[in-house]
C-alpha positions in Angstrom: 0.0 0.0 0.0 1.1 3.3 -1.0 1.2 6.2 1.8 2.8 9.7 2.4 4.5 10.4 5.8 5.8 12.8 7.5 8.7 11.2 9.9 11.2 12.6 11.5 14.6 12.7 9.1 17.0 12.2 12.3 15.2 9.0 13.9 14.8 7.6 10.4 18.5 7.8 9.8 19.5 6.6 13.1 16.6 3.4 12.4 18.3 2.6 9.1 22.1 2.7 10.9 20.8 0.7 13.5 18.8 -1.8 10.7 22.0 -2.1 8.9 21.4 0.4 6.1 18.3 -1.6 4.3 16.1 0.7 2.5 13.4 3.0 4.2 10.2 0.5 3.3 12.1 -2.2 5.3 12.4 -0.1 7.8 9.2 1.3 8.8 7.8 -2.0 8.5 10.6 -3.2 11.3 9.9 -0.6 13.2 5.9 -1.4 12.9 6.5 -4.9 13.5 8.6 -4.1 16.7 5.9 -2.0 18.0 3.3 -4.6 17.2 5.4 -7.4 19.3 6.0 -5.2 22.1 2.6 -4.4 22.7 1.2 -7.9 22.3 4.2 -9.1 25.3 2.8 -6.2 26.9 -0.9 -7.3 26.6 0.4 -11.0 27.3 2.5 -9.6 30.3 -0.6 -8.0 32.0 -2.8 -11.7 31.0 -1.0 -13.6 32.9 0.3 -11.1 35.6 2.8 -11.7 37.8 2.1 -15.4 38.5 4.5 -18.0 36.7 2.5 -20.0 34.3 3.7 -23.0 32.1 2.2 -22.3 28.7 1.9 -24.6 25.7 1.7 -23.4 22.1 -1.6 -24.0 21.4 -2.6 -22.0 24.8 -0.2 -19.2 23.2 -2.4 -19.5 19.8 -5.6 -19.3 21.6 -4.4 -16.0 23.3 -3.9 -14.7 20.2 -7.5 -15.4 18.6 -8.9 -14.1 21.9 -7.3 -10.4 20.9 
């Protein structure tokens, strides 16, 4: 999908140093994907509180069609 932004020029730089130089497509969609990962840990993090919990995979899965 095609879409104008507006970023800021110094936090893009320093995102495509730290990504290894790949182009600015790969990443913003990095940098989406990281934010999408950190939220759903968060989300996770705040399921299961601070108990310790032994999940499985599929438990994992069902979390995730919950959302």
């Amino acid at each position: 999908m095609r879409t104008t932004l507006y970023v800021n020029r110094e936090l893009l730089e320093e995102a495509m140093t730290l990504a290894g130089g790949r182009k600015i497509t790969e990443v913003v969609n990095l940098a989406l994907s990281e934010f999408v990962r950190r939220r759903r840990l968060e989300a996770l993090a705040a399921k299961l509180g601070r108990e310790d919990f032994a999940l499985t995979l599929s438990d994992l899965e069902e979390m995730r069609r919950d959302e």
